[in-house]
KOLMARGU-707726 format. One record per atom (N, C-alpha, C): residue in one letter; x negated, y, z negated. Coordinates in steps of 0.1 Angstrom, whole numbers, padded with zeros to 4 digits, always signed. Example, Ala and Ser with C-alpha at 12.3 -4.5 7.8 and 13.67 -1.06 7.14 Angstrom:
2
A-0132-0057-0078A-0123-0045-0078A-0132-0033-0078S-0128-0022-0071S-0137-0011-0071S-0129+0000-0079
END
This chain:
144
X-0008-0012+0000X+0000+0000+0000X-0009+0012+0000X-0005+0024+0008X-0015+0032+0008X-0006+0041+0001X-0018+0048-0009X-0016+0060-0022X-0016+0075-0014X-0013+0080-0012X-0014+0097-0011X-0014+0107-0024X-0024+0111-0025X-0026+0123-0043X-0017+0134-0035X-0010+0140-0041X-0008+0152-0037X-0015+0162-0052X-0017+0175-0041X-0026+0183-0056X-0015+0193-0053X-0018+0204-0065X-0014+0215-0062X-0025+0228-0059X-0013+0239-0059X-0023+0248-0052X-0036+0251-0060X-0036+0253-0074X-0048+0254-0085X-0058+0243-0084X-0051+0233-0071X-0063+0218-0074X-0068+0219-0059X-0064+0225-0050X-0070+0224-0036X-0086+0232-0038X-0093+0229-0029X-0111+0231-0027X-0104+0239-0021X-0120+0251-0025X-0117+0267-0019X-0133+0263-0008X-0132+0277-0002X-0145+0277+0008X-0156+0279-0004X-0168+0275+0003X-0178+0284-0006X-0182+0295-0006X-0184+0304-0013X-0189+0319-0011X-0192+0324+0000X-0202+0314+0012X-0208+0322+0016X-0197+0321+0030X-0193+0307+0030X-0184+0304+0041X-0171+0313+0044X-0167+0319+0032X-0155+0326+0030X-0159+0342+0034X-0167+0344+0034X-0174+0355+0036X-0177+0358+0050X-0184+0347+0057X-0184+0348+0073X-0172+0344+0083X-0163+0338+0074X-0156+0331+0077X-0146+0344+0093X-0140+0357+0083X-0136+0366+0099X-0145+0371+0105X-0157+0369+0104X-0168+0370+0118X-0166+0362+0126X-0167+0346+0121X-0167+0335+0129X-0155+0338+0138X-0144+0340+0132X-0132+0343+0139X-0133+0353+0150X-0137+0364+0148X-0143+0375+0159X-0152+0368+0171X-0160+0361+0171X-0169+0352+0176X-0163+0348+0184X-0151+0335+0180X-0146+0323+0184X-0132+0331+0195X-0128+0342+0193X-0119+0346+0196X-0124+0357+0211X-0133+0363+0208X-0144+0366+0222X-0141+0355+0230X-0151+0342+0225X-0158+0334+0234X-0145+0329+0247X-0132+0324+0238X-0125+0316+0238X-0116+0328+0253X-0117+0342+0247X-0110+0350+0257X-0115+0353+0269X-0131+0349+0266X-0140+0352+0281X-0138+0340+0292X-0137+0329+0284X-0132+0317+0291X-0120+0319+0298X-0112+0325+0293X-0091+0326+0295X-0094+0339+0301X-0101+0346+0306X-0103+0358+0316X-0109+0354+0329X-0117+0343+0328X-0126+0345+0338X-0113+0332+0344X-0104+0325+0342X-0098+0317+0350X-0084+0332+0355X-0083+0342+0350X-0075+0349+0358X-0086+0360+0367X-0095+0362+0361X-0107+0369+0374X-0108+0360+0388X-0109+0341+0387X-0109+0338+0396X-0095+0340+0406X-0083+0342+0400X-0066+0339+0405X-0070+0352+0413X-0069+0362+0402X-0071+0377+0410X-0082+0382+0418X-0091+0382+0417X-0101+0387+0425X-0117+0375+0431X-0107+0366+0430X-0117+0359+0433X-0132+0355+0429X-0134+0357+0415X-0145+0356+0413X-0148+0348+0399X-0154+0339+0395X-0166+0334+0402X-0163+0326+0415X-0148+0319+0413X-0146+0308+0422X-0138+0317+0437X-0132+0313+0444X-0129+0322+0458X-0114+0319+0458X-0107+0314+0446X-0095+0304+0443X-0085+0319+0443X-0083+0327+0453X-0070+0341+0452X-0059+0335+0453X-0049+0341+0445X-0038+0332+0447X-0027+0344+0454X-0019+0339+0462X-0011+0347+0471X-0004+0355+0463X+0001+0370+0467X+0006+0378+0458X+0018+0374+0458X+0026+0375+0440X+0037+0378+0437X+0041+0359+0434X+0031+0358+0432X+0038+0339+0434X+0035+0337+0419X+0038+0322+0414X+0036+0324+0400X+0024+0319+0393X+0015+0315+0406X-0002+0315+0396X-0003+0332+0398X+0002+0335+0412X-0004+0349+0407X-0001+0358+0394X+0008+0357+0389X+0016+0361+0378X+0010+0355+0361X+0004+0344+0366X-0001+0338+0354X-0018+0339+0352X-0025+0343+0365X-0036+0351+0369X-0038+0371+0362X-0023+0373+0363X-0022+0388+0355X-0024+0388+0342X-0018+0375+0337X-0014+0373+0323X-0027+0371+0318X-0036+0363+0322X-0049+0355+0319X-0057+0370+0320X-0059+0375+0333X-0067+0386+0335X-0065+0399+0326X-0055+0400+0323X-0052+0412+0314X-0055+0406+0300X-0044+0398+0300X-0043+0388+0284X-0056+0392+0279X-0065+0384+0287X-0084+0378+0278X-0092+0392+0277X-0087+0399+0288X-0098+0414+0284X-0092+0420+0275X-0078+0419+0271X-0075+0426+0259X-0077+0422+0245X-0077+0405+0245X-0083+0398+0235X-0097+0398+0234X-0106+0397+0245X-0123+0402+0246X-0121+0414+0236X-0114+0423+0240X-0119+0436+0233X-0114+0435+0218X-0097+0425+0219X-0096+0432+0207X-0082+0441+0200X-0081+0443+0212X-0071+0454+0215X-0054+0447+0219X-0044+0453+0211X-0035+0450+0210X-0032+0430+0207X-0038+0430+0200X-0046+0409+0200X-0034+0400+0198X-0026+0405+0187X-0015+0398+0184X-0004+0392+0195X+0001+0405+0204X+0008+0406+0213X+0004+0398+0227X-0010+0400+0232X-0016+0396+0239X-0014+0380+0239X-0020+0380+0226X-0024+0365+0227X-0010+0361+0221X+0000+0359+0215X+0012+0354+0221X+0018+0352+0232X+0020+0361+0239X+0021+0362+0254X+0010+0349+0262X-0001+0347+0255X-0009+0341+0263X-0007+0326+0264X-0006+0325+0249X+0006+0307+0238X+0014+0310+0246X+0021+0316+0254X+0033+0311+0260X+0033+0305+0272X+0025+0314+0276X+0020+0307+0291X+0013+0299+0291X+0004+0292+0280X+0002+0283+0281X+0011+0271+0282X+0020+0267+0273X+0030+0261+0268X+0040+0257+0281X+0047+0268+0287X+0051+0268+0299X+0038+0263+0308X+0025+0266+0312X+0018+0257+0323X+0017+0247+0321X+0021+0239+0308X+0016+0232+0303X+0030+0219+0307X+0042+0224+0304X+0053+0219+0306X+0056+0218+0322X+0053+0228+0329X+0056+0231+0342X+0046+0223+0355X+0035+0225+0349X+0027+0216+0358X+0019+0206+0354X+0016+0201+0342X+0008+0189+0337X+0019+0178+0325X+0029+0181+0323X+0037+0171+0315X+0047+0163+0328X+0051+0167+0337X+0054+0160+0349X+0046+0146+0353X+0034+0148+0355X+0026+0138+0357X+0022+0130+0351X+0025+0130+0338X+0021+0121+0328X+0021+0122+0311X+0031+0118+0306X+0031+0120+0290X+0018+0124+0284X+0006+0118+0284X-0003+0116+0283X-0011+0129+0287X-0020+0140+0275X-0024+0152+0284X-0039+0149+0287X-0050+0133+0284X-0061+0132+0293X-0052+0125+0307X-0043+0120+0309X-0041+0117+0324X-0033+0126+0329X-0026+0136+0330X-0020+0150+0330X-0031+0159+0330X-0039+0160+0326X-0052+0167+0326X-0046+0180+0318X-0038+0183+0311X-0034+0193+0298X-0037+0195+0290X-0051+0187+0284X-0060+0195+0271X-0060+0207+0271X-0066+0210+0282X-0070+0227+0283X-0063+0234+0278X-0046+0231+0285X-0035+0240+0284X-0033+0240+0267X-0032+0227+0265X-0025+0225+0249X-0036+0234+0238X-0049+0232+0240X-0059+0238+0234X-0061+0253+0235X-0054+0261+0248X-0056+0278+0250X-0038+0281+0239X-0031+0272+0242X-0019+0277+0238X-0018+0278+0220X-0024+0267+0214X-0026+0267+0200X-0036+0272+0196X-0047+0276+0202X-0058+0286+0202X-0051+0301+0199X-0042+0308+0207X-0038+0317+0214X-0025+0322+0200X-0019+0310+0193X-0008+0309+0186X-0018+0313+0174X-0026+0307+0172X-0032+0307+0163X-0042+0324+0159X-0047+0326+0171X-0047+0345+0165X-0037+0355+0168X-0025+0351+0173X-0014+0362+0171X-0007+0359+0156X-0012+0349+0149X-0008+0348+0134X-0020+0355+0127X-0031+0351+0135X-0043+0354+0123X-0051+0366+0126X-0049+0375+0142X-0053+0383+0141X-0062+0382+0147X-0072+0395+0153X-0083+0397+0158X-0100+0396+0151X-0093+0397+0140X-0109+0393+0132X-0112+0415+0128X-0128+0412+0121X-0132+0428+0117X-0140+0431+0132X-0141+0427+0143X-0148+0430+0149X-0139+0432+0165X-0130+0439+0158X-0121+0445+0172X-0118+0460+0175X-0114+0460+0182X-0105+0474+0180X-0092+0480+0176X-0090+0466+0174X-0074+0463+0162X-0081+0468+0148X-0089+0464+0148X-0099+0466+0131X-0101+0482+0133X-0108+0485+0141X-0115+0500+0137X-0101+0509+0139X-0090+0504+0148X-0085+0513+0150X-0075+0514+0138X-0076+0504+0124X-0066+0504+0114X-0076+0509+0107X-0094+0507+0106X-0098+0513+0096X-0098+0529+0098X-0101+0535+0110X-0099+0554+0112X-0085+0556+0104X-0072+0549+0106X-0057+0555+0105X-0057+0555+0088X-0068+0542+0082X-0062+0545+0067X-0076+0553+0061
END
């Protein structure tokens, strides 16, 4: 029979000092990296670059090429993060349903890691925010 402890919240492990401490850098970091990736697949839709992959105007990669190309530079920076990257979790979600859950329950034979991983990525800083190293940060530290 398998036992499960449940603790309470006085009994859960904290971070350690130092980890707790770097911990919204790392976030700032991870949140960059993560939007340079989710930018540069709408730089290729839009403008062709790095790959030559343009997608015809008004169609709906082009539309999800806006969302990616705008979305990631505004989470690169920082700027407006929460909104962005919600918007971003959605379109994931939706590419995710729309073109890779058709082909296969399964998201390694569906090939929808990606999707599943930008969309809970994406969910995940429109709850938690852009980190101290944005322009969400400086532009709340000037106002107070």
């Amino acid at each position: 029979m398998l036992h499960v402890e449940r603790t309470s919240a006085s009994q859960t492990a904290t971070l350690p000092p130092a980890a707790a401490r770097y911990a919204p850098y790392v976030l700032s970091i991870v949140r960059i990296i993560v939007a340079l990736l989710f930018f540069e697949h709408g730089s290729s839709r839009m403008i062709g670059f790095p790959t030559l992959a343009l997608e015809p105007l008004f169609t709906l990669h082009w539309f999800a090429g806006v969302i990616e190309f705008t979305g990631g530079a505004l989470v690169v920076l920082g700027l407006f993060t929460r909104a962005a990257a919600f918007i971003m979790s959605g379109e994931m979600a939706f590419a995710y349903f729309l073109s890779h859950a058709p082909h296969s329950f399964f998201p390694i034979v569906n090939r929808g890691d990606g999707a599943i991983l930008y969309c809970l990525f994406f969910f995940y800083i429109a709850v938690a925010g852009a980190g101290p190293w944005s322009l969400d940060a400086l532009w709340h530290r000037r106002r107070t």
